[in-house]
Rosetta silent file (secondary structure, phi, psi, omega in degrees, C-alpha in Angstrom):
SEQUENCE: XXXXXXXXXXXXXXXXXXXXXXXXXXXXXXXXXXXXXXXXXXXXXXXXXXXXXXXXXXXXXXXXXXXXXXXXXXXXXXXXXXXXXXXXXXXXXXXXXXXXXXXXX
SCORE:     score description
SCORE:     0.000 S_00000001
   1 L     0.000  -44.472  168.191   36.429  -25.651   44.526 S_00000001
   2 H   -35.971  -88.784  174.956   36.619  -23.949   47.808 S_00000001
   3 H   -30.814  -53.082  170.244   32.868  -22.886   47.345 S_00000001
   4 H   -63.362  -30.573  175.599   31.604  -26.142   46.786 S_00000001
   5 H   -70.591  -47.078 -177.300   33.045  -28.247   49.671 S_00000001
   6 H   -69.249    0.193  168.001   31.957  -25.141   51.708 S_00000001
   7 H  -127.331  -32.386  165.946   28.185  -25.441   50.512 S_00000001
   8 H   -73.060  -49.531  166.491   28.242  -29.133   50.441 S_00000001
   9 H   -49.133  -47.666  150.218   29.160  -28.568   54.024 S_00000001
  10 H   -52.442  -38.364  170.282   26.672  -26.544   54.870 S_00000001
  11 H   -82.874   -9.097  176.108   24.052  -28.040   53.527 S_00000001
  12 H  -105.256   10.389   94.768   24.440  -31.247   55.405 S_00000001
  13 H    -2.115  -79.140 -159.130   25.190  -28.742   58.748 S_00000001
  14 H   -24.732  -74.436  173.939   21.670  -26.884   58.166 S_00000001
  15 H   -50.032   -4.204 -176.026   19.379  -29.953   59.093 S_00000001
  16 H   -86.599  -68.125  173.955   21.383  -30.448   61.991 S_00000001
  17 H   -48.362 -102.744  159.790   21.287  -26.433   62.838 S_00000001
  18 L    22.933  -69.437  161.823   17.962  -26.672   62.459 S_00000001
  19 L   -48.336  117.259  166.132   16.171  -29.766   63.427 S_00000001
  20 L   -63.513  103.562 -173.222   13.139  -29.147   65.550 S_00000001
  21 L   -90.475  144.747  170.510   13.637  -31.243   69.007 S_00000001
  22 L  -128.148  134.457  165.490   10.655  -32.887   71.235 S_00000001
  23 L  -121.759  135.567  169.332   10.365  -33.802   74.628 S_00000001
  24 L  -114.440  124.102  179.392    8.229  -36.418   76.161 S_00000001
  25 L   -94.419  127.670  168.032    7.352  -35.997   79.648 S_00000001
  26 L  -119.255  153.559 -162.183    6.350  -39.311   81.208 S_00000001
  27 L  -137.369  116.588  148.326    4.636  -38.915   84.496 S_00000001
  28 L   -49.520  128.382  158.989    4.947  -41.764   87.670 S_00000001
  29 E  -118.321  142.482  162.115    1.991  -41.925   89.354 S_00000001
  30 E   -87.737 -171.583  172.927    1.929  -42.598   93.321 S_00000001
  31 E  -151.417  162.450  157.804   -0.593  -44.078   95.269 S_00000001
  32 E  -132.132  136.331  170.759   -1.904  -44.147   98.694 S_00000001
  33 E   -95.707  121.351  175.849   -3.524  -46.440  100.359 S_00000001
  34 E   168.651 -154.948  175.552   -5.731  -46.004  103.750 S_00000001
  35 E  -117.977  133.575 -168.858   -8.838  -44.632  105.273 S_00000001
  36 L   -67.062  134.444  134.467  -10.788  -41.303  104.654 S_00000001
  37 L   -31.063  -82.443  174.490  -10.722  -39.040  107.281 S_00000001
  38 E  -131.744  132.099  174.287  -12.466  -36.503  105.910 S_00000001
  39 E  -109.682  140.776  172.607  -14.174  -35.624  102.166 S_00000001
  40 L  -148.126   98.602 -169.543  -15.267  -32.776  100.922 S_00000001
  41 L   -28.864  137.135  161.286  -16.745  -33.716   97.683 S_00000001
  42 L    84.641  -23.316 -157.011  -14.814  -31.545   94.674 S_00000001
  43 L  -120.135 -104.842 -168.869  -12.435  -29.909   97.229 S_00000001
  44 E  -114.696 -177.445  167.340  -10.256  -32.005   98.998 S_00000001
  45 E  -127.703   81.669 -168.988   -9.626  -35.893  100.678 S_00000001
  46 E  -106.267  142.430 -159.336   -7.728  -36.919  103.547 S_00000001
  47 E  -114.816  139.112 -179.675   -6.484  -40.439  103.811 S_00000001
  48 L   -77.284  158.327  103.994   -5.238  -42.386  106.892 S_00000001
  49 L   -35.073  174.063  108.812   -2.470  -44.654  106.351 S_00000001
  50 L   -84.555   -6.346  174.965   -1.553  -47.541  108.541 S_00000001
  51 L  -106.472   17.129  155.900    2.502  -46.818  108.126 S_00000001
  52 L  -130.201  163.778 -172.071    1.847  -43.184  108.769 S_00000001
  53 L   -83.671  -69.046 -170.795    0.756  -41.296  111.809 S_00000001
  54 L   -84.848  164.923  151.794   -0.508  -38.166  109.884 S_00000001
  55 L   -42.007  142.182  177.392   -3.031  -38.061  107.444 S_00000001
  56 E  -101.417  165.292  177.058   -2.314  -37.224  103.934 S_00000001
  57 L  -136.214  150.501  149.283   -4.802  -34.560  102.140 S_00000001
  58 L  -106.923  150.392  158.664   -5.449  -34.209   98.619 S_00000001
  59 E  -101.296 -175.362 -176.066   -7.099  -31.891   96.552 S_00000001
  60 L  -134.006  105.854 -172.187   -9.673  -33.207   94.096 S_00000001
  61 L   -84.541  175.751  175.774   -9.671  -31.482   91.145 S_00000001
  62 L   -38.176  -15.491 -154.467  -12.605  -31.226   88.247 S_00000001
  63 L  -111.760   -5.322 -162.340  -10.805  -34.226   86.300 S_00000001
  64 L   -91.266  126.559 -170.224  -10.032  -36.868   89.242 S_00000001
  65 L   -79.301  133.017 -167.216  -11.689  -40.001   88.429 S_00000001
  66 E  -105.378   95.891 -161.410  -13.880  -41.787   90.909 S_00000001
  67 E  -123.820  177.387 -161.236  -14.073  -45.792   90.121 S_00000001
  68 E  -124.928  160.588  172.957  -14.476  -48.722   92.130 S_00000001
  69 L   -15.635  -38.224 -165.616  -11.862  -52.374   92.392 S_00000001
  70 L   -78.441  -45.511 -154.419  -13.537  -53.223   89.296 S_00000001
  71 L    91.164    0.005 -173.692  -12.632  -50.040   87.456 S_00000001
  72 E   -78.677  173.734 -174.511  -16.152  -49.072   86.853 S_00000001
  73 E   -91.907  121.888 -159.925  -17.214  -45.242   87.491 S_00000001
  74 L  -127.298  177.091 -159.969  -18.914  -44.739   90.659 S_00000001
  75 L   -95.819  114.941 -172.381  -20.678  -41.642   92.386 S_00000001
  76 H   -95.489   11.788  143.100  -18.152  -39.949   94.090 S_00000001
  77 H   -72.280   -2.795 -169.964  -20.568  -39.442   96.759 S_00000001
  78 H   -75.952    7.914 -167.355  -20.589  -42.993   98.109 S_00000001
  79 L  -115.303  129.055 -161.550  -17.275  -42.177   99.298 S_00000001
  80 L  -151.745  173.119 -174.870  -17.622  -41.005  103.161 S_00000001
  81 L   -77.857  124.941  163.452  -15.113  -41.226  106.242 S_00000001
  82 L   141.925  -44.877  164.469  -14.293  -44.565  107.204 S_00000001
  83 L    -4.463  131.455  176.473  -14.417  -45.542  103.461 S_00000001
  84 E   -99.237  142.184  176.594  -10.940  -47.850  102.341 S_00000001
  85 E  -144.212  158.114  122.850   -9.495  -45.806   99.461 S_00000001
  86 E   -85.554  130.113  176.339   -6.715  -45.535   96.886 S_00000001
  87 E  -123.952  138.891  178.335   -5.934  -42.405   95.919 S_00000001
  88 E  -101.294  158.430  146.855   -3.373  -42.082   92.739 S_00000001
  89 E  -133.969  166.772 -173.324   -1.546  -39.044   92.200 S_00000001
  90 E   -76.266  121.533 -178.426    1.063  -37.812   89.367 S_00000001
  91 L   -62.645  125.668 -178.877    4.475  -38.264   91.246 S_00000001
  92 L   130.936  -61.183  176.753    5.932  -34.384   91.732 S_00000001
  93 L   -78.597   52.585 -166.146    2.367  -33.125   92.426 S_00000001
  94 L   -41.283  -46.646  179.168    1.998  -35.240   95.544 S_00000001
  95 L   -98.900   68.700 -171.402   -1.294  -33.458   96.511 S_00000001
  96 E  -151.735   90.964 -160.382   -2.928  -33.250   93.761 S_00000001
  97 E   -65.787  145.579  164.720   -5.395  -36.766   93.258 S_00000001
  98 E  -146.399   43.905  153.861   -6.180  -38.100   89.959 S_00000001
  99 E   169.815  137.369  159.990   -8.477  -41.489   90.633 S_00000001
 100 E  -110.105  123.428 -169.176   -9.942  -42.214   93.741 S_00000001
 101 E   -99.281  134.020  159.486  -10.243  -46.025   93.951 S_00000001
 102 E  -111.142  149.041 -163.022  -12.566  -47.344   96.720 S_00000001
 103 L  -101.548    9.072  176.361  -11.436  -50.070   98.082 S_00000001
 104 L  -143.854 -173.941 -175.588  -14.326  -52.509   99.571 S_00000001
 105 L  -109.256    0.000    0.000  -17.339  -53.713   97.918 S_00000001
């Protein structure tokens, strides 16, 4: 009798033991708002604020998407200093852009 409560125990223990866990990382994205400083297509961005003094820089990696108010996909050469931008990034990675919005027509 012993043996069976003690195998019926186990087996509904095992799945328990057992059980294969998942984590889902959800990722905040920030944004900035302001004016480019400076671009260097591919490399980096730096954005002006108006509630900050310094400049912020990004880099711009192979993957960062360049679109315009609309959402459509734009050149990201049209984007030059003086240019109104958004830039989003994944909160944690502050400098590290992933869409560049421009921000005038």
């Amino acid at each position: 009798m012993k043996r069976i409560i003690l195998s019926v125990a186990c087996a509904l223990i095992a799945p328990l033991v057992f059980a294969q866990t998942t984590t889902t990382t959800t990722t905040e994205t920030s944004s900035t708002r302001g004016t480019v400083t400076t671009y260097e297509p591919g490399k980096r961005i730096v954005v002006r604020t108006e509630k900050d003094e310094n400049p912020i820089s990004y880099v711009l990696g192979k993957t960062v998407h360049y679109v315009n108010k609309a959402g459509k996909t734009i050149d990201r050469h049209l984007i030059k200093p003086g240019t109104r931008v958004v830039v989003y990034g994944a909160q944690g990675r502050v400098h590290d852009a992933e869409r560049v919005v421009v921000d005038q027509d």
